[in-house]
C-alpha positions, 0 to 999 in steps of 0.5 A: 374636395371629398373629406378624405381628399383633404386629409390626405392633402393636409394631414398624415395618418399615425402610422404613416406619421410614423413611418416618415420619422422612421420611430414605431407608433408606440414612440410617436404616442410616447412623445405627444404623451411627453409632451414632445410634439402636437397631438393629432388634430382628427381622429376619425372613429368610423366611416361616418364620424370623427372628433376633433378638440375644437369642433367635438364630434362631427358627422362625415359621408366617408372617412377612413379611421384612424388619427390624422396629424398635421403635416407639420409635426415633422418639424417640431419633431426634428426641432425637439430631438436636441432636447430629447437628446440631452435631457431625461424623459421627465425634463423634455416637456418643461424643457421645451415648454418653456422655450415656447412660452419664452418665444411666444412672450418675447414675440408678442412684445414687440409686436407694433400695435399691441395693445390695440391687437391684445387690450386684454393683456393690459390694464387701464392705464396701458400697462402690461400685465405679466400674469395675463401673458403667461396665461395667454402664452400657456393656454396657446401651447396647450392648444399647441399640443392638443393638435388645435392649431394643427386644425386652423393654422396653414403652417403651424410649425413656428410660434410666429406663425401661430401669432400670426394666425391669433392676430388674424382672427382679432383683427376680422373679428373686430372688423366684422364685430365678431361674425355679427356687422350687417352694415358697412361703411366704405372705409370699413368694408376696406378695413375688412378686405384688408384683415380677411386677405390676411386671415386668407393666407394663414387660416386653413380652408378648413374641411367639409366636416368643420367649415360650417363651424368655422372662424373661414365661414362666420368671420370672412365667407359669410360677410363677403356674401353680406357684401355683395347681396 
């Protein structure tokens, strides 16, 4: 698959982004500005480069200039017109802001397992710490905004299934010590089957551009291929 043919089957250019929310480019810039919806996740300078706040800036064959969006900032688009509707312009982003950060602290909590899938939220005697969560919960909508999990995450329009694809990544990570295990055992080679099915289903295949720099290559690829060498 070329690097346009996957933008166009995962991502939408601004002014088509636009056009399918029927509001005018200037309102779509408006509302990432305000906080409203996620910011695009590509945006493609020229022919042969384009940047993205995860990887930077990244050399390609061809792409088409513009700024790419997630698919699914429609529907955090659809989700944050009651709030537009109800609250002014300077009140919308704290508005919305805080329900997620509310989701995302409940959601985690009751997570099975939690301390051994976030040890670092909790201190040595197993107690949650508040502050860390809050740390944690506003760092993951920042990069909510910043288009990140747009780029990473196959169907980020929940924070659940932004969890999801935080817990995949701890899990392949400790199962693979970080990209860095060359030997596995019977039953580690299964412990990593079983996360890297997992991460497979909630991770983006990632494109030409920045698989190479991916969580895909280092985490589950490259240790498949250690596998079975």
């Amino acid at each position: 698959m070329s690097f346009m043919q996957y933008m166009d089957k995962y991502f939408v250019e601004e002014n088509k982004l636009a056009d399918t929310l029927k509001i005018s480019t200037s309102q779509l810039l408006k509302f990432t500005k305000l906080g409203v919806i996620p910011s695009y996740s590509y945006h493609i300078i020229s022919e042969n480069f384009l940047e993205t706040v995860v990887f930077g800036k990244l050399q390609i064959e061809q792409g088409i200039p513009g700024k790419y969006y997630s698919k699914s900032v429609q529907h955090w688009f659809n989700k944050a017109q009651k709030v537009v509707a109800h609250y002014p312009s300077n009140q919308i982003r704290k508005k919305l802001q805080n329900q997620f950060l509310l989701d995302y602290s409940q959601q985690i909590k009751q997570l099975p397992k939690l301390t051994q899938l976030f040890p670092d939220l909790f201190d040595n005697q197993g107690t949650l710490l508040e502050p860390q969560l809050k740390n944690k919960a506003e760092q993951t909508w920042n990069d909510h905004l910043n288009g990140s999990y747009g780029l990473c995450v196959v169907n980020p329009n929940s924070v659940s299934a932004i969890i999801e694809k935080q817990i995949a990544v701890r899990r392949l990570a400790s199962a693979t010590e970080n990209g860095n295990k060359s030997k596995f055992s019977q039953q580690q080679q299964t412990e990593f089957f079983v996360a890297a099915e997992k991460f497979d289903q909630v991770a983006m295949p990632f494109s030409p551009a920045d698989y190479p720099l991916s969580s895909r290559k280092r985490l589950l690829d490259d240790i498949k291929t250690r596998l079975v060498s």
